[in-house]
Structure formats: C-alpha cells, structure tokens
C-alpha positions in Angstrom: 114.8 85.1 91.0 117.7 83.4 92.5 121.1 84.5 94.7 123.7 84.8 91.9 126.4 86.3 93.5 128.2 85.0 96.5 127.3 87.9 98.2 126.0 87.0 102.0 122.7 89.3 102.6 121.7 90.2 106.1 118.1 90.0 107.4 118.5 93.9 107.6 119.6 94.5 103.9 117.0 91.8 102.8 114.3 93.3 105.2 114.8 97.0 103.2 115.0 95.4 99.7 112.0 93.8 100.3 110.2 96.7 101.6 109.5 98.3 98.4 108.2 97.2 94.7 110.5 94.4 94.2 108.5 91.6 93.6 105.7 93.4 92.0 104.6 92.7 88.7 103.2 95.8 87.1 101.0 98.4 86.4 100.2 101.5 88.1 99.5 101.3 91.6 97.1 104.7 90.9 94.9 102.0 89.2 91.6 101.3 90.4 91.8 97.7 90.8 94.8 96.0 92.3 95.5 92.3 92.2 97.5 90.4 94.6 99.2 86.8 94.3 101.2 85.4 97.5 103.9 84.9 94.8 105.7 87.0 91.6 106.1 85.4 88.6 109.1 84.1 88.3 110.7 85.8 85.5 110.9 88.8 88.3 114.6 90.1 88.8 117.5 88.2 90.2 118.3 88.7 93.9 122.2 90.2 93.3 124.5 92.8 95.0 123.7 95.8 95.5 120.2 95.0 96.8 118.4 98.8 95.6 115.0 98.7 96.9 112.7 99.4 93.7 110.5 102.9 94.3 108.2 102.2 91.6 106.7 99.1 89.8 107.3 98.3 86.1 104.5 99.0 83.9 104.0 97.2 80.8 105.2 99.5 78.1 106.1 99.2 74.5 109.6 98.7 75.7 108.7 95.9 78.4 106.7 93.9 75.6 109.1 94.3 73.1 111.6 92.5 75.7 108.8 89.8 76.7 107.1 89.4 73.4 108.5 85.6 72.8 107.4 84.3 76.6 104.1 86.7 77.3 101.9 84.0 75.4 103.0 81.4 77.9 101.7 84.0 81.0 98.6 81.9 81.6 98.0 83.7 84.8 98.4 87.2 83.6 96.3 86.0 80.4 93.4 84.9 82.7 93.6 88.2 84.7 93.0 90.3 81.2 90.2 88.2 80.4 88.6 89.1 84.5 89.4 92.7 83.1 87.8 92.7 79.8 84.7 91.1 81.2 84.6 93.7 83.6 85.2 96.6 80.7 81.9 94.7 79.1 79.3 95.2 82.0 80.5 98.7 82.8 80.6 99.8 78.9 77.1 97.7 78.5 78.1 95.6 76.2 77.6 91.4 75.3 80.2 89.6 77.1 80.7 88.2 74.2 82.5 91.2 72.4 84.8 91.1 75.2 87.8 90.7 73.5 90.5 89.9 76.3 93.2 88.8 73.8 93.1 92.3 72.6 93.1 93.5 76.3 96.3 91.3 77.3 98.3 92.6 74.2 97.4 96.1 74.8 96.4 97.4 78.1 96.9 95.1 80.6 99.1 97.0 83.3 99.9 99.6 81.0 101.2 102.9 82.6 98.4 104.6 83.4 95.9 101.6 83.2 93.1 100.1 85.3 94.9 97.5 87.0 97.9 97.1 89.1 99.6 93.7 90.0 101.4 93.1 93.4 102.3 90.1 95.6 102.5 89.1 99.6 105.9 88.0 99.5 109.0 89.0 96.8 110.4 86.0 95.8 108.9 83.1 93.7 107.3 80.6 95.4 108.9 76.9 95.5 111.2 76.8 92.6 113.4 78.8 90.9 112.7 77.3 87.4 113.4 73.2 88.4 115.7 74.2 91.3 114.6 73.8 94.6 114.0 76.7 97.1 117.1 75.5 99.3 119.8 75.6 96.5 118.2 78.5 94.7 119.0 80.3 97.9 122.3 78.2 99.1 124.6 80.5 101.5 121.8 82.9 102.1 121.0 82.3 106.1 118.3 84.9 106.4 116.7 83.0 103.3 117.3 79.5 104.2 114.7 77.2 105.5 112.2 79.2 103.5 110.5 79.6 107.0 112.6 82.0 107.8 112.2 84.3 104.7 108.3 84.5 105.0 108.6 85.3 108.8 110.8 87.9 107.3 108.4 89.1 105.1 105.3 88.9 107.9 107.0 90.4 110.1 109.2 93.2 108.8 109.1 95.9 106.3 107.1 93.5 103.5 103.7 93.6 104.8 104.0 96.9 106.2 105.0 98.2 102.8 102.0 96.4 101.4 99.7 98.0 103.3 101.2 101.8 103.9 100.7 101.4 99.8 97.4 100.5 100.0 96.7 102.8 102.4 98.3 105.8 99.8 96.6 105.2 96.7 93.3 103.4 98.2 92.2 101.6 95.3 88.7 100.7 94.7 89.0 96.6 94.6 91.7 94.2 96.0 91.3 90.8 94.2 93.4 88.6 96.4 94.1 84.8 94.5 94.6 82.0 96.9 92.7 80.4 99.4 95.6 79.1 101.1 96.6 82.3 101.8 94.4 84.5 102.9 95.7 84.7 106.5 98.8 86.1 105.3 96.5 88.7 103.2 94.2 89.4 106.4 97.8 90.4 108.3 99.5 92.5 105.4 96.1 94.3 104.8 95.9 94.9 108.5 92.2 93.5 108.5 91.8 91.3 111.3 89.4 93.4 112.6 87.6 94.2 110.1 83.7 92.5 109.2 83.3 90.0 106.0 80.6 88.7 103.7 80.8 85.5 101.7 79.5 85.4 98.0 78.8 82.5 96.0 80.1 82.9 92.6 78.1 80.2 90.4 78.1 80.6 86.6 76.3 77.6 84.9 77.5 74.5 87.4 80.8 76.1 88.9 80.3 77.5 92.1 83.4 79.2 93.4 83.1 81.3 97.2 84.2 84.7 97.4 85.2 85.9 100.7 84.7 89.8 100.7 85.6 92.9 103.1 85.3 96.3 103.0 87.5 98.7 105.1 88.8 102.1 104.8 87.1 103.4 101.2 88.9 99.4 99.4 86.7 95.8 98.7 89.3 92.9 99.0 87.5 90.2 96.8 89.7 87.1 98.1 89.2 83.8 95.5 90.9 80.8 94.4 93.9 81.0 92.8 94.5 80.8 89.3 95.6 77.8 88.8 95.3 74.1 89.8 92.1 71.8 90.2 89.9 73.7 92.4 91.1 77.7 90.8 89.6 80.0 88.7 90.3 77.9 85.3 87.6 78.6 83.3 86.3 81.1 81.2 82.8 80.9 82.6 84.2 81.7 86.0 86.9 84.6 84.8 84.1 86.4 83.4 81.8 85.6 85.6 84.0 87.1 88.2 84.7 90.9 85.8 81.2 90.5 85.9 80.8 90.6 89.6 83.6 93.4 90.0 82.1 95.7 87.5 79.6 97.3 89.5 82.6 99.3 91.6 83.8 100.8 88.1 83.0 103.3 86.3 83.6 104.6 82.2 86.5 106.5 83.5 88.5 103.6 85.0 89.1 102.4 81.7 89.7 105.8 80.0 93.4 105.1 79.1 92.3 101.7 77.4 91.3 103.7 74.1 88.2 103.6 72.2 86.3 103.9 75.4 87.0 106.9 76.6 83.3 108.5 78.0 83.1 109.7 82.0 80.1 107.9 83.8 79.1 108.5 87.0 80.3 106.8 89.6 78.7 103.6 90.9 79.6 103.3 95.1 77.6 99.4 95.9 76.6 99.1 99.0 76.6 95.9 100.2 76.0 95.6 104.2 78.5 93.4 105.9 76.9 90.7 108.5 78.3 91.2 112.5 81.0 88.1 112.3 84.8 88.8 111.9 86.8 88.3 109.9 89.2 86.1 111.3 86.4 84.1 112.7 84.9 83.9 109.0 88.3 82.1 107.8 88.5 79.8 110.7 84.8 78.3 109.8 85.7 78.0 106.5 
C-alpha cells in the first residue's frame, strides 16, 4: 500500500479511514479464532482518493483466489497460520497430527466466508517497506504519515485501536493469537488489557521452547507468541503444530463446521486455566 495520488490526507480523513477494516486481511470476524499481526500484508489496497473506510473484511472466496492464485504460494505467513489451524482441526476431530493436511486447509478454508478464523492487524499500513521503497518515499507529501512516528501515534491514539477493540468487544471471539513479541504493548493498549491478569506457558515441542504469554478477559484468551518469521519466530512445523495443538482445547466440532467433511456438533469445551495475581503490564516489563 502506497500514496498514489497527489492527494494531501488530513490526520482527520486518515484517522476515519483507518478506523475500520482497512488493513485487515480476511475472514469472518464471526470466527472463533482471530489472529492479529502488528502489520497487513502488503499486497493490501493502495492508500488513494477517496479514502472509504472498509465496513467489512474480505473473505477469501472463489473470486479472491482466483485473483491471488499466482502469489498465494509465496504467502509464507498465511501458509504457516493454516498449518496452526489444521493442527488444531486434528486434536479437536481426534485425529493423528499427522493426517493434518494443512496444504489442503490453506487452498480451501483458510479465511473462507463463514470459516473458523479471522485475520486482522494493529496498524493499517505495511510495515517498513512498500515492496523495496522506503517508508518515507512510499508516503512522500503525506504529513500526517511522515516520520512513520507520527502515523502509529495516529493509529494508538485515534480511531485504530479503538476500532480494534469495539470489534473485539462485538463478536467476542474465543482465542486472540497475537504474533510478535515486539509488540505486545501495542496489543495490551488496542485490546484495552492493561489491567487485566496473565499467565506464561512454555511451549516446548522436542528441543524448541517458545513462551506464550496468555490473558483472559471478558469471555476472549489472547495467546501472544513470536512472530512468524525471523530467527527466533514460529518457523517450524514442530512448533506450528505444536501451537494448534495447544489452542485446540477452546474449540469445539462445530467451529470447523463450514470446513466440510467435518461437520458433527460436540460439546463445548470452556478450559479453565486460573490466572496467577501479577499484571499484566508488570508481566511484560519482567520479561
């Protein structure tokens, strides 16, 4: 997403744009788990005159793969978010992880409308680069986006993160798997949870250990991880489905009903898992 107009925006027009789906990369927000990158991939929208705030998010339909059929096999990210998925659909269905077919998952159900996951992000705009072209060119003539300071101050404190959380609050979805470590300040302020108790959980398939910081408020579990990328992220395969593993026990049969050939109702499975007396805040600062 870049400016390619010579349209000027104001901070107001900007601030209303972003306060909506823009930015968010699919599936239906209905969906019982949601997960949440700082950043949108970058093949979201350009930023260009007139700036319509988007009411609803783009699920992946026939027609969207159809368009994206030649680039969705380089979407390493969304790829390794199916395979979290289809580990997931394995523990609840009780079935070997390794009939968990997440290829099949990505082609076919992954934020389809209707489906058992929904995709969002912090902030609406790609992160650093616009392709190979720097954040300050990208964005050239655009005061209320240039330094890049200024847009995420925006975003923090306008209508972004409160339209992150007043749809949270609406559709209440069972799981929140926020990626980024990095981040999860700016998660703890758009999810209004400063307040709000946390656990930690080792997550240690074989010899990777990776720790989960989690928190429960207000009928949601945020499950906040390393990203999915880079050195120290969720790379593997050990780890993806070692973390579906871990989310499956807040899902039920009927989560994945739309996914097809799975169809039967379970009942549903509420964990309880008691949250020690330290805040959260104070939980991110030890870490």
């Amino acid at each position: 997403m870049e400016a390619r107009d010579k349209t000027v925006f104001t901070a107001e027009q900007l601030d209303a744009y972003f306060a909506s789906y823009v930015g968010m990369e699919g599936g239906d927000p209905a969906a019982p788990v949601w997960f949440c990158d700082a950043t949108p991939h970058t093949w979201a929208e350009a930023l260009a005159a007139p700036l319509v705030p988007r009411a609803e998010p783009t699920a992946w339909d026939s027609d969207f793969r159809a368009r994206h059929h030649d680039v969705m096999q380089r979407w390493q990210s969304h790829q390794k978010i199916a395979r979290i998925m289809a580990s997931a659909r394995a523990e609840v269905f009780r079935r070997p992880q390794s009939e968990c077919d997440w290829q099949h998952y990505f082609d076919t159900h992954l934020f389809a409308p209707g489906g058992a996951e929904f995709k969002m992000s912090l902030f609406p705009l790609p992160a650093n680069h616009i392709g190979s072209v720097p954040w300050s060119q990208a964005f050239r003539g655009q005061p209320a986006l240039v330094p890049k300071r200024r847009y995420l101050d925006l975003c923090r404190n306008g209508g972004r993160f409160r339209f992150v959380a007043d749809t949270r609050r609406r559709w209440k979805p069972k799981l929140v798997v926020c990626f980024g470590e990095r981040h999860r300040e700016d998660f703890v302020q758009a999810f209004g949870l400063g307040h709000v108790h946390a656990s930690e959980h080792v997550l240690q398939p074989a010899d990777q250990a990776k720790t989960l910081y989690m928190v429960e408020h207000d009928n949601t579990t945020w499950i906040m991880c390393a990203a999915l990328a880079g050195a120290a992220g969720m790379t593997s395969d050990v780890l993806l489905d070692a973390l579906g593993a871990f989310i499956a026990p807040w899902l039920e049969q009927a989560d994945f009903a739309r996914c097809g050939g799975h169809c039967g109702r379970a009942a549903a499975v509420s964990p309880q898992r008691r949250l020690p007396e330290s805040s959260w805040l104070g939980a991110l600062r030890a870490a």
